[in-house]
C-alpha positions as CSV (number, residue, x, y, z in Angstrom):
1,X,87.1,92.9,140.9
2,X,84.5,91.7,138.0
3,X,84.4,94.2,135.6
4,X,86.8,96.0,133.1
5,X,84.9,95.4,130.2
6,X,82.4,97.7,130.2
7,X,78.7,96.2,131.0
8,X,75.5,97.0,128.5
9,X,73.5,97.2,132.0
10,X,73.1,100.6,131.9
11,X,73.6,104.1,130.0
12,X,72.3,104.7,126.4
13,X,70.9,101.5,124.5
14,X,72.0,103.1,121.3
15,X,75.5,104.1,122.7
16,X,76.2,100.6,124.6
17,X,74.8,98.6,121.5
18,X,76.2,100.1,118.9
19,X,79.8,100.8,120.4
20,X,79.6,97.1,121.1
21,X,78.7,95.9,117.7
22,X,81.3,98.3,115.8
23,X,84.4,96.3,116.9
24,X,82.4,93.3,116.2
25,X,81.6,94.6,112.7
26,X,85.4,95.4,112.1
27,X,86.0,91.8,113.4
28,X,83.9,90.3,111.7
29,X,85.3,91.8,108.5
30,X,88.8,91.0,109.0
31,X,87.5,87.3,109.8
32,X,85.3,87.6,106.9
33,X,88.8,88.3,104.8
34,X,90.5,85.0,105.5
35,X,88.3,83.0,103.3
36,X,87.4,86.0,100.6
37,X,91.5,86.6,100.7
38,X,91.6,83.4,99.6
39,X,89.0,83.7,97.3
40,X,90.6,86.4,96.1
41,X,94.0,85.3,95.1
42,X,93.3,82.0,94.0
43,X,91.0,82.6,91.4
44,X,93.2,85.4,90.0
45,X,96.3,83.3,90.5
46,X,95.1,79.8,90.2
47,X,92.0,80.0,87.8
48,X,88.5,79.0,87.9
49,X,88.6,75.4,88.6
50,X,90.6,75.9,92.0
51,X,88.3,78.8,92.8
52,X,85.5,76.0,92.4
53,X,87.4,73.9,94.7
54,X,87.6,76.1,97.7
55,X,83.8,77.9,97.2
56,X,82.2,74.5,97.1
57,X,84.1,73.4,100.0
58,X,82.6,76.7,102.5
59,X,79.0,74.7,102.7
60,X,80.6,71.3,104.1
61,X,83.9,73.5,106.7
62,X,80.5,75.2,108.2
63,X,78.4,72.3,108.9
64,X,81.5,70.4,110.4
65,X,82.1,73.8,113.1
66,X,78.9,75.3,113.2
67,X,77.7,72.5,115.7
68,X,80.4,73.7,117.9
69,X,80.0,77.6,117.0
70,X,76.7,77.1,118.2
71,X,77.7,75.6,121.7
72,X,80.1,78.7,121.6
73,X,77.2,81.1,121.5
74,X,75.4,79.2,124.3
75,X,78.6,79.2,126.4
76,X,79.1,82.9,125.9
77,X,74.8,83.9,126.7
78,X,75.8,81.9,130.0
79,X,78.8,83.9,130.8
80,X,77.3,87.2,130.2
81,X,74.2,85.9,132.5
82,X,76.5,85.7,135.1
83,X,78.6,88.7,134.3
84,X,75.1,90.5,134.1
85,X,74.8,89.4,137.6
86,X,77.6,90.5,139.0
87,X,78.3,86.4,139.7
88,X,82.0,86.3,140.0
89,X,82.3,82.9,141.3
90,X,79.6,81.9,138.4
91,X,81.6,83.4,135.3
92,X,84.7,81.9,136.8
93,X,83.4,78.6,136.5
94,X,81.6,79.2,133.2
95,X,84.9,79.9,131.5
96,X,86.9,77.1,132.7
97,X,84.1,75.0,131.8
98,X,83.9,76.5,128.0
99,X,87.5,76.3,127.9
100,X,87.3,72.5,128.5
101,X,84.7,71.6,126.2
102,X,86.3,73.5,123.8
103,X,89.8,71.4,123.8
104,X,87.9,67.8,123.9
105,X,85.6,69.1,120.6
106,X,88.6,70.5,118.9
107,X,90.7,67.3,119.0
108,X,87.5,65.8,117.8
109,X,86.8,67.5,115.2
110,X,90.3,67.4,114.0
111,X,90.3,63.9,113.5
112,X,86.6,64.0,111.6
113,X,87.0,66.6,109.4
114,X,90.6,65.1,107.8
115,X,88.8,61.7,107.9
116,X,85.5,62.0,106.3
117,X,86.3,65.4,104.0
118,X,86.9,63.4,101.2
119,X,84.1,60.9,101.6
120,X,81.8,63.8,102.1
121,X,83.0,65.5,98.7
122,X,82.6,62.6,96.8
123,X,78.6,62.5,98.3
124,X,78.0,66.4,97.2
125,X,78.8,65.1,93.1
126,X,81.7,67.3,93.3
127,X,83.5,67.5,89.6
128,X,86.0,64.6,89.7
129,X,88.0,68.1,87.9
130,X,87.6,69.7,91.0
131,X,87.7,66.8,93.3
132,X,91.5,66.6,93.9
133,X,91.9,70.4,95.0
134,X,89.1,70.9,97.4
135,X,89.9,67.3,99.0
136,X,93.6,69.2,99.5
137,X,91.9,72.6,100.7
138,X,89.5,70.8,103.1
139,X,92.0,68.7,105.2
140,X,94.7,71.2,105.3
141,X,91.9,73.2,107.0
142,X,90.6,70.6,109.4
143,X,93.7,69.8,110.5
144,X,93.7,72.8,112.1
145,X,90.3,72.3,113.7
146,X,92.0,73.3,117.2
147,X,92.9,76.8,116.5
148,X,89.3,77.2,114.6
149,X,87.2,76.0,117.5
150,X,89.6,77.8,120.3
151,X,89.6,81.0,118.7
152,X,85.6,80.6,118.9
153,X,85.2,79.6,122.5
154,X,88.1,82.3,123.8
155,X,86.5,85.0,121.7
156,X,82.9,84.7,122.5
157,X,84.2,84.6,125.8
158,X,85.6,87.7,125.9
159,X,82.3,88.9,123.6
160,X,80.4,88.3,126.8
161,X,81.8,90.1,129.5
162,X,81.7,93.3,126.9
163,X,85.3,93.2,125.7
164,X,84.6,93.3,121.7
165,X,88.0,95.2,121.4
166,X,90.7,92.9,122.2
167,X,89.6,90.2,119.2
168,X,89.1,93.4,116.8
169,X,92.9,93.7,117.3
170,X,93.8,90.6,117.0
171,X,92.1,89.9,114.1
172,X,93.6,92.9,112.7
173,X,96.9,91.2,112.9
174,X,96.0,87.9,111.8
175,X,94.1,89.0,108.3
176,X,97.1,90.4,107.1
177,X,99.3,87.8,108.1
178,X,97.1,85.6,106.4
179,X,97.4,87.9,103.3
180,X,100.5,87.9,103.5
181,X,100.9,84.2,103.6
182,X,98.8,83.5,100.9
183,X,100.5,85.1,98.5
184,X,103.7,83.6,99.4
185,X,102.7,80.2,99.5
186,X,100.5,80.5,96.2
187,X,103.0,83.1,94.3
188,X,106.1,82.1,95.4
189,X,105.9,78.6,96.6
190,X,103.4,77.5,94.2
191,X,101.7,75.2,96.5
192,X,98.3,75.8,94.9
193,X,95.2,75.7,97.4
194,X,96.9,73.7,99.9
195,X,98.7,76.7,100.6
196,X,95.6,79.1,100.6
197,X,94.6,76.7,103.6
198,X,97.5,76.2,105.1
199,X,97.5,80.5,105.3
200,X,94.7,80.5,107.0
201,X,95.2,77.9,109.5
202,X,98.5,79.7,111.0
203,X,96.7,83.1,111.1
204,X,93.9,81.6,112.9
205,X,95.5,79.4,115.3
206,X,97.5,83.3,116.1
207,X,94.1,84.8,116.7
208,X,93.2,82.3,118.9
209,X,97.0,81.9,121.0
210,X,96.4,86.0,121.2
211,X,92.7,85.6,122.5
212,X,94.4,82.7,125.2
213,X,97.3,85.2,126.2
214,X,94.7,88.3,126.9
215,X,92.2,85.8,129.1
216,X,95.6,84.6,131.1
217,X,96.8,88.2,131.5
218,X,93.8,89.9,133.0
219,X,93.2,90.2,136.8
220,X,89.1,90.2,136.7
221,X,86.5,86.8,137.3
222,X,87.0,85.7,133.8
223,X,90.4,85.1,134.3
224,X,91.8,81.5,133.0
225,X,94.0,79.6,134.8
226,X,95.3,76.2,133.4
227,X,95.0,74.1,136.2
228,X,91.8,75.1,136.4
229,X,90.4,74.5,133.0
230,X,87.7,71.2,133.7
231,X,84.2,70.5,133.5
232,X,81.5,71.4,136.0
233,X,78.6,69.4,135.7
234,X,75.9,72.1,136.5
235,X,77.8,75.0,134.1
236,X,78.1,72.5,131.4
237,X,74.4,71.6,131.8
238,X,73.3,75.3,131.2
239,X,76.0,75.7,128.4
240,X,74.2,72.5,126.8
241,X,70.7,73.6,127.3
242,X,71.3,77.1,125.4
243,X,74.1,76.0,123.4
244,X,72.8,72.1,121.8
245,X,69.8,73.4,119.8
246,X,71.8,76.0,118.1
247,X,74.3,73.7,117.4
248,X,72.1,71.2,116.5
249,X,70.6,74.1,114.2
250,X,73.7,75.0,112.7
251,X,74.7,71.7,111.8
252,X,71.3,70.5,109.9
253,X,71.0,73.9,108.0
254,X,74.9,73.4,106.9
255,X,73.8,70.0,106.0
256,X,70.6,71.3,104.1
257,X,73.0,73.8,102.4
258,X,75.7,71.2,101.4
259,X,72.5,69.3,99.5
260,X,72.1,72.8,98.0
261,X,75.5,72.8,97.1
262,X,74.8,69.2,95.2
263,X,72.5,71.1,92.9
264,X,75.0,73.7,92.3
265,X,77.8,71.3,91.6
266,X,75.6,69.6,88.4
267,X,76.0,72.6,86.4
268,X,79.3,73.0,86.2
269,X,82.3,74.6,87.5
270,X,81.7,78.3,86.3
271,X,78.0,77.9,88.0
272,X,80.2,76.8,91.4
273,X,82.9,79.8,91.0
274,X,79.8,82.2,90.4
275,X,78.0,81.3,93.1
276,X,80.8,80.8,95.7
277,X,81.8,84.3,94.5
278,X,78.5,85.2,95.6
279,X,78.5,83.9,98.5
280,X,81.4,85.8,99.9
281,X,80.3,89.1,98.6
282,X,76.8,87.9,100.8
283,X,79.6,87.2,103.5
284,X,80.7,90.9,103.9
285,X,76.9,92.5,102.9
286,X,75.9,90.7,106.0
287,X,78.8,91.8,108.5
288,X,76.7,94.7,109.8
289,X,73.7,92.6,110.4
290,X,75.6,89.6,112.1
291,X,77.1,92.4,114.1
292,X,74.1,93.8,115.7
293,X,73.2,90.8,116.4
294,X,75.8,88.9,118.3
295,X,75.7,92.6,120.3
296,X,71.7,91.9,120.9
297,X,72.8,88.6,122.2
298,X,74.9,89.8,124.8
299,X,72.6,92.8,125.4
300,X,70.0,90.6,126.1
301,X,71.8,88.1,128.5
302,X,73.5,91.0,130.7
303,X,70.6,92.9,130.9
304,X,68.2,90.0,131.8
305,X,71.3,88.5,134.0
306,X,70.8,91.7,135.6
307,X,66.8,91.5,135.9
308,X,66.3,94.7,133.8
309,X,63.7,92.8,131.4
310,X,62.3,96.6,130.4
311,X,65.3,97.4,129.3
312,X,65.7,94.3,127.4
313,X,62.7,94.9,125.9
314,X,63.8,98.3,124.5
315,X,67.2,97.3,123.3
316,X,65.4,94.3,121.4
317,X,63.1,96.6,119.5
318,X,66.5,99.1,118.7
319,X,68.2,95.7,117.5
320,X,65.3,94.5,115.2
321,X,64.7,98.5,113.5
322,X,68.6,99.1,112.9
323,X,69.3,95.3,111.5
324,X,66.3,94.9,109.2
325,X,67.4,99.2,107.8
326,X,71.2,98.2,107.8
327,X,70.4,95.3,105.7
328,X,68.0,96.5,102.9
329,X,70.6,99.6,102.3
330,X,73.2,97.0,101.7
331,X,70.8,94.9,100.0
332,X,70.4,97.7,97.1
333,X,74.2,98.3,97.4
334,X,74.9,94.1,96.4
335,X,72.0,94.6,93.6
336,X,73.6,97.5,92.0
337,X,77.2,96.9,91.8
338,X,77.1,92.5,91.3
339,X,78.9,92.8,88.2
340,X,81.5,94.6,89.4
341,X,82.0,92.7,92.5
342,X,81.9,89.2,91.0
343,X,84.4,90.3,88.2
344,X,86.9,91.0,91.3
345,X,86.9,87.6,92.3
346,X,86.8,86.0,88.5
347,X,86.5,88.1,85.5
348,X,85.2,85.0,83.2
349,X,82.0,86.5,81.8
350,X,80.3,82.9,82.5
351,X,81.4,83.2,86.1
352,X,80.4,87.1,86.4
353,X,76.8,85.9,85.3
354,X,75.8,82.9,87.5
355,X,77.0,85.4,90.4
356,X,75.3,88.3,88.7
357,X,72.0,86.2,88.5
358,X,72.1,84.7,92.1
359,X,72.6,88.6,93.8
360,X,69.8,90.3,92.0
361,X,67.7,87.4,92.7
362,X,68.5,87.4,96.5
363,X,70.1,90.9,97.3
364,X,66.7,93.1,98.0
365,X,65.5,90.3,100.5
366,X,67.9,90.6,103.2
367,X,65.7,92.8,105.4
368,X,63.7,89.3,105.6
369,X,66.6,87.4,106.6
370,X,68.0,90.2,109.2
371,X,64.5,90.5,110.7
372,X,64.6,86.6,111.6
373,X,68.6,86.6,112.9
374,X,67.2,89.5,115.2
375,X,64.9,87.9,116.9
376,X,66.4,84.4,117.1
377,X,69.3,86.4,118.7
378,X,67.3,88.0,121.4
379,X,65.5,84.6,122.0
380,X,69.2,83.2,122.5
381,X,70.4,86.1,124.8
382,X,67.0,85.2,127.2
383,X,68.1,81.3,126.8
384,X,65.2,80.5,124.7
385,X,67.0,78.3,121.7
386,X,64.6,75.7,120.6
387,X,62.2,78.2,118.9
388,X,64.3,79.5,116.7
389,X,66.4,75.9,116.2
390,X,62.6,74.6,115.1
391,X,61.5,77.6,112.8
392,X,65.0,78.0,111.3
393,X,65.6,73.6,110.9
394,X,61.8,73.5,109.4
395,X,62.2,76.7,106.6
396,X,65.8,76.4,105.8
397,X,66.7,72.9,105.7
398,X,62.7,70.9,105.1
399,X,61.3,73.2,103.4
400,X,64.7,74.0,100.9
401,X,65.6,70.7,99.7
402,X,61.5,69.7,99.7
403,X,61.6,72.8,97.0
404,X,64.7,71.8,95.3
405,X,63.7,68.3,94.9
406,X,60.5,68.5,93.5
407,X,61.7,72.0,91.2
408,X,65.2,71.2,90.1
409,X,64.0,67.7,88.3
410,X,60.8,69.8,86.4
411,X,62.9,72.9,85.3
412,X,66.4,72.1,85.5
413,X,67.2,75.4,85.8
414,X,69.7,77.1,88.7
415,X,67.2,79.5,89.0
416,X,65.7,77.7,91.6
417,X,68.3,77.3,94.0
418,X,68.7,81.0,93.4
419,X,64.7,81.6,94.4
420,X,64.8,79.0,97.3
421,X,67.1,81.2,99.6
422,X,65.0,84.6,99.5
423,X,61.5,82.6,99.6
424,X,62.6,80.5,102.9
425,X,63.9,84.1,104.5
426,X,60.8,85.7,103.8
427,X,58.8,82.5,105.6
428,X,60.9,82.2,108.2
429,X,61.1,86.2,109.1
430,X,56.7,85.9,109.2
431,X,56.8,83.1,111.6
432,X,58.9,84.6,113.8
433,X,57.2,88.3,113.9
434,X,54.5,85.8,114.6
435,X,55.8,84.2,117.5
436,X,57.7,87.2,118.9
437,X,54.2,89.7,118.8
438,X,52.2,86.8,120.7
439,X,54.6,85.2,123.0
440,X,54.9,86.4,126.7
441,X,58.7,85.1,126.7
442,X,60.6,87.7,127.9
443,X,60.8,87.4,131.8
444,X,63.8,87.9,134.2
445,X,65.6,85.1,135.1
446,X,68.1,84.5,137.4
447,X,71.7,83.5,135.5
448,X,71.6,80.2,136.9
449,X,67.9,79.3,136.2
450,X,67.0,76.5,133.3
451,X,65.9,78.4,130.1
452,X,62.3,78.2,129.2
453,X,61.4,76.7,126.2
């Protein structure tokens, strides 16, 4: 038997896409909740300087796991080739394989992240005030790098064969553990951000034991079985090909945005609880968009798995119209009510107007940015990745600090990190309508082909 989940091969594009990506939005929301949670409770409970400690540590957790979320999203476009395809035999192999690579990176990024976090903190200029805290925060979290990058792999697995249920659910019951736990370790333990990081570890390392149980438990191809979780050369060679350049991507634009973050961090803590206040209000305005696309990715990969490249075609132009609406609606939403939202993470008026500034500069962009995460997702779902690794590297890492270092020196004013973000969408989103009206790079492939570049 190969299917239970159900496949986006067939039946209404709207219907299969968007009842795809509405678990994935109400995933991705509860996900999005362990850090804001956080966010939440220790600035009300612990002040502004610890609330500085955890926001300016989001930039430098990213670019440590986005290398490996990215290899995640390759593993998962090969999976739903297969699945696409009807390849039993094919997604069996492409799990185990995912599983493995998974366990090796975890335990490897365990040991980096509680090694170098400090060293790394000390290279953004964070505050030597702040300094002690988000050292605490970020090695409490990398410790637990095992859950972080499990939970990744064993969810975008399930992602790709069409199951977007089972990790809403699980996620469900993890957030509010995690609530839970934060406000006992904070409120009654008093263990200060340690214990906002130690929450989060234990409710993500449930999601991910949850996610392990369900892939044991099921009957169908995708099935894991421990003894045979190992690597096969040929599957890992198509997870690498799709997979490295968005990790590669993922990891240089975290980098680029942790020397954004360096900018940030020279004026002051209130400039880094504003902005990281921001940041995960920008978090949740962009669930919808991040939704529709992870659901374009899989669309794309089934359907082309399945050598329906007309149909891809249709759901790609559905994907780009509903992203790019869904994000300019909550765009104006973020615009209008910034005072209000910042204030619920920090009510200092200095803090509410750094974050105040930063949305109204950024908020009515966000068509731009959800117009180019469209179509790099539909290039991943057809296994093209280096096109949008090379537009994405070149306007949101070169082109940001190349701005940042020649205007932050001749103004020294935050308004320009502010500006940099919306002005890099806006470039990016033109070069890829550019590439995506004149390129002929849409073809069936079989699952098992090497993507075209």
């Amino acid at each position: 038997m190969l299917k239970t989940a159900e496949p986006m091969t067939s039946g209404s594009i709207l219907k299969r896409m968007s009842f795809f990506a509405l678990p994935l939005l109400l995933g991705n929301l509860f996900q999005q909740l362990y850090n804001t949670v956080d966010s939440l409770i220790v600035g009300n409970l612990l002040g502004s300087s610890a609330l500085a400690a955890v926001s300016s540590s989001s930039s430098l957790i990213f670019m440590l796991i986005g290398f490996l979320m990215g290899i995640s999203s390759g593993a998962g476009v090969v999976v739903s080739r297969h699945f696409g395809a009807s390849d039993a035999e094919g997604v069996h192999r492409a799990v185990h394989t995912t599983v493995a690579f998974g366990l090796a990176a975890g335990v490897l990024m365990t040991a980096a992240g509680v090694l170098l976090s400090p060293q790394i903190l000390s290279w953004m200029g964070t505050p030597e005030s702040v300094m002690p805290e988000a050292s605490v925060y970020l090695q409490i979290y990398f410790a637990g790098s095992l859950g972080f990058v499990m939970y990744n792999i064993l969810v975008g697995i399930l992602q790709a064969i069409g199951d977007s249920r089972h990790p809403l659910y699980y996620l469900m019951l993890s957030s509010v553990i995690n609530l839970v736990l934060d406000v006992l370790f904070i409120r009654v333990f008093h263990t200060g951000v340690g214990g906002a990081a130690l929450a989060t570890v234990i409710s993500q390392v449930l999601s991910a034991i949850l996610c392990l149980v369900q892939l044991l438990r099921t009957r169908d191809c995708y099935r894991l079985q421990f003894s045979k979780i190992r690597f096969d050369r040929k599957m890992l060679g198509q997870i690498i090909r799709i997979g490295l350049p968005s990790g590669v991507q993922n990891s240089i634009i975290s980098l680029a945005n942790v020397v954004v973050q360096s900018y940030i961090n020279a004026f002051g803590e209130m400039a880094m609880a504003g902005y990281g206040a921001y940041s995960k209000i920008e978090g949740f305005a962009f669930l919808p968009i991040n939704s529709f696309t992870m659901a374009m990715t899989i669309f794309v990969g089934q359907n082309l798995g399945a050598g329906q490249a007309e149909r891809t075609r249709k759901g790609a132009r559905f994907g780009i119209l509903a992203t790019t609406v869904l994000a300019e609606l909550t765009g104006v939403v973020v615009f209008l009510f910034a005072p209000q939202l910042i204030a619920a993470f920090d009510s200092t008026p200095e803090v509410i107007r750094f974050g105040v500034e930063k949305a109204r500069t950024a908020a009515l962009f966000y068509c731009f940015l959800a117009h180019a995460h469209s179509i790099a997702a539909i290039l991943r779902g057809a296994g093209k990745a280096v096109a949008p690794m090379v537009i994405m590297m070149f306007f949101w890492c070169v082109v940001r600090v190349a701005f940042l270092a020649v205007s932050i020196p001749m103004t020294h004013s935050i308004q320009m990190v502010y500006i940099v973000y919306p002005l890099t969408w806006c470039l990016s989103s033109l070069v890829f309508f550019l590439y995506y009206k004149r390129a002929a790079w849409l073809l069936p492939a079989s699952p098992t082909a090497p993507p075209s570049r």
